[in-house]
N, C-alpha and C positions, 0 to 999 in steps of 0.2 A: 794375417801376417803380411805385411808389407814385402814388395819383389826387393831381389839384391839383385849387385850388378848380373850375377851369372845365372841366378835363378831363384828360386824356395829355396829355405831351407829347412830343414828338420832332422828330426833323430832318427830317424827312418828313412832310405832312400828307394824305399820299396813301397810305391803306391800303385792303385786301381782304380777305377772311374766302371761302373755298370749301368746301364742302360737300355729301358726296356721299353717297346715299340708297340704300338697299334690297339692299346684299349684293350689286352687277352683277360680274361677272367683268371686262366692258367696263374698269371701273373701273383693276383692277389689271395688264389686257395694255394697253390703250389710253390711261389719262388718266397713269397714272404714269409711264412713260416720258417724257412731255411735260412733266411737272411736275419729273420729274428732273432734266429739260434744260437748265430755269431755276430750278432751286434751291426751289423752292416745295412747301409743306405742305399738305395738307386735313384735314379734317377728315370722315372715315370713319362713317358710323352702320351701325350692324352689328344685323340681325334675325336673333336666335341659329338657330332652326328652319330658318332658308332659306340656312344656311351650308351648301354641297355637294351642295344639295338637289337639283341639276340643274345643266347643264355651263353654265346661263348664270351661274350663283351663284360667288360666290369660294370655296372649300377653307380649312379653320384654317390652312393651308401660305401661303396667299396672305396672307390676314389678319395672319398673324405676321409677313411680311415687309415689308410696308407699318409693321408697329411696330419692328422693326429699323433700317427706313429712317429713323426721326424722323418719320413719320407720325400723325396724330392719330385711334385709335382708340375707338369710343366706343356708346354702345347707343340699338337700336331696336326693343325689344321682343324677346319669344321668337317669335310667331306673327305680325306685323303685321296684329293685329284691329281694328276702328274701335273704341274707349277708353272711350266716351259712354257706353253702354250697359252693359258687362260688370260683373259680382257683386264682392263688395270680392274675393274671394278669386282671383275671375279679373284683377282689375287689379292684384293684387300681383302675380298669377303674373304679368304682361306685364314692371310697373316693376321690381319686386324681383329676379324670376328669372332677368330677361337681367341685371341687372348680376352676378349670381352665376356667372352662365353667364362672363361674357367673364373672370369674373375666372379662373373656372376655370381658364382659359388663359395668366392670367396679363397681363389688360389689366384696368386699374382705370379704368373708366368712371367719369366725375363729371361728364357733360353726357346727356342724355337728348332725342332726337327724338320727339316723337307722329306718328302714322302718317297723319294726315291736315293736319296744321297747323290744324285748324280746334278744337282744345280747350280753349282758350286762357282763354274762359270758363267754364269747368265746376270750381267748386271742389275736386270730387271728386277729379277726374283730377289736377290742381294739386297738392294737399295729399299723395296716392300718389306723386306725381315730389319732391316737398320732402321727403320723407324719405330718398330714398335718393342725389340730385343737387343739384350748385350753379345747376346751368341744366338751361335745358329751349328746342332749337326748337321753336318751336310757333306760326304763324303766320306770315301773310306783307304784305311793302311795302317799298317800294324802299330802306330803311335801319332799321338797328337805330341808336335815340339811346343812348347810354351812361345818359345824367339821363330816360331815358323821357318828355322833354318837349317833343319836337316832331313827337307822332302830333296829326292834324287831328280825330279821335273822342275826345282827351282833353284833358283842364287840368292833366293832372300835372306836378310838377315834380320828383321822384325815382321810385324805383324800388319801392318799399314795394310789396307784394303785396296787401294787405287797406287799405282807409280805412277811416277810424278808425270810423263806421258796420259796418265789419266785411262791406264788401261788395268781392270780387276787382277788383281793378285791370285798368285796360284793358291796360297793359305792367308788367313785372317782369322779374325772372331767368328763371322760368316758359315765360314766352311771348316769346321771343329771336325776331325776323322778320327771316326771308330774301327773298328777290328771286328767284320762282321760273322758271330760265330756260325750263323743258318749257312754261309758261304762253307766254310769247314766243315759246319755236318753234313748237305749235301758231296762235299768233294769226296768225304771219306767212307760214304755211305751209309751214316748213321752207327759208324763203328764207332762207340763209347771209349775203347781205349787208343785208338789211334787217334781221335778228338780233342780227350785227355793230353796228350804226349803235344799235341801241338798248343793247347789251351798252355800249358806248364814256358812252353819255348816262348810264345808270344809274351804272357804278363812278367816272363823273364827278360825281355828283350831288351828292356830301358835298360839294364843294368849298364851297357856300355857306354851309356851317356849321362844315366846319374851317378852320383859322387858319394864314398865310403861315408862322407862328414854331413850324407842328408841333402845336401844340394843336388835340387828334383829338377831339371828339364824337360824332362821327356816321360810321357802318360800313356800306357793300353790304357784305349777306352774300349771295352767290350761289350758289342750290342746286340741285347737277346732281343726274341721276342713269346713265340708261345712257351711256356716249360710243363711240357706233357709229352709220354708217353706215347705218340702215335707216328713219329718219322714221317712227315710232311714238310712240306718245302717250308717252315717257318717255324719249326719244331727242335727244341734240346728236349733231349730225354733228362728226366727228372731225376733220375739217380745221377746222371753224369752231373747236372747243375750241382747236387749234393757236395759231390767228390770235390769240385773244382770251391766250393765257396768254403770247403774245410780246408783242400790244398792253403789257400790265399787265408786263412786264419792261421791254421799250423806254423806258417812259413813268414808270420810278419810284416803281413802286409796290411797296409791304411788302405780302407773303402772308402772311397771320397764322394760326394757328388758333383753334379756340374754346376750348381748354384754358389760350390765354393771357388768357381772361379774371379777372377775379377781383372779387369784391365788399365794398366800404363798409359795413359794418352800421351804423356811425353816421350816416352821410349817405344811405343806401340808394342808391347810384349804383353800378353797373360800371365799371368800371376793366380797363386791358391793360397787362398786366407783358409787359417785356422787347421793347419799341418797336425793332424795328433801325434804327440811323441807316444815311442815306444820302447 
């Protein structure tokens, strides 16, 4: 679907973006059976090195079958090093060499995760992920705006990377922010309905900035990563992922992925092809 002046639009003004991080096995026995249940996609970040590395890791077997499935596969580096710091020739090997990696296999990455979300300002890293991706997550808050214009740290009013000063933007394609739920389960201590109760408020939260008539600006992207049973610092319990991806069936909501993004270069704004009505 082609952007309008003020945003997407669709029949539905109730969408969700999922996202799941770091190669978890969990991932492919536990969250996709559920996602299967109700017809919904994620969006997969794949760190090439820690494919099969150990039996909590997914296998190429797994990886390829989640892209089979109409699943959204996409890259997280070769090694998951912190990004700030590394030599130009070790930040290529991360940006460049994983997307070489998955292509190897035959997945064409064109979204790119940083390993910590916290890059967001570092031109460095920026300018390494702009050459070889359309997006990049990288950062986090409770919605990504399409027009990058309703973060409370900026004035912007499109999506442009650099001001015209030549100084990096606080948002862009770049620094795509998710809603990270491992932050929420640790806060609440792994209480499943207190988790719930704020899961429900967050993918609630656009409501005030999208439109009764389907015109979408504003996206939870919510970023899991293991979905098992054990309350570890990187852990949804499995029942609660259940609850929450029947909440967002029951309740009308489009699963979108990130590959259905796509970008304005005249108006420097995000856009989402291929809205499903409801």
């Amino acid at each position: 679907m082609s952007p309008t002046p003020s945003g997407n639009s669709s029949a539905s003004s109730k969408v969700v973006m999922l996202t799941f991080g770091d190669t978890l096995k969990s991932q492919f026995t536990n969250a996709k059976p559920i996602l299967d249940k109700y017809g919904f996609k994620g969006s997969f970040f794949i760190t090439c090195l820690w494919v099969g590395s150990d039996k909590a890791r997914m296998t190429w077997q797994d990886i390829l079958a989640l892209q089979m499935d109409g699943q959204n596969i996409e890259s997280k580096t070769m090694t998951h090093r912190r990004m700030t710091n590394l030599s130009p020739n070790d930040l290529n090997y991360e940006v460049a060499g994983s997307k070489k990696c998955l292509a190897d296999h035959g997945i064409n990455a064109t979204i790119f995760a940083t390993t910590h979300g916290n890059e967001w300002n570092n031109a460095t890293v920026i300018n390494a992920i702009a050459k070889y991706y359309n997006f990049a997550v990288n950062g986090f808050a409770p919605l990504m705006f399409l027009h990058c214009d309703g973060y409370k740290q900026s004035s912007q009013h499109d999506c442009r990377t650099y001001f015209d000063n030549g100084t990096l933007t606080f948002a862009n394609r770049y620094s795509i922010r998710e809603w990270s739920h491992n932050n929420i389960d640790k806060a609440y201590s792994y209480n499943d309905t207190k988790i719930f109760q704020r899961f429900v408020q967050e993918v609630n939260s656009q409501n005030r900035f999208n439109k009764e008539n389907g015109t979408i600006t504003a996206v939870p992207v919510i970023g899991y990563h293991d979905i098992v049973n054990n309350k570890t610092r990187d852990s949804t319990d499995v029942n609660l992922f259940v609850q929450e991806m029947k909440y967002l069936h029951d309740n009308g909501f489009s699963v979108l992925t990130l590959n259905q993004l796509g970008y304005d270069t005249n108006r420097n704004v995000i856009y989402i092809n291929n809205i499903p009505s409801s």
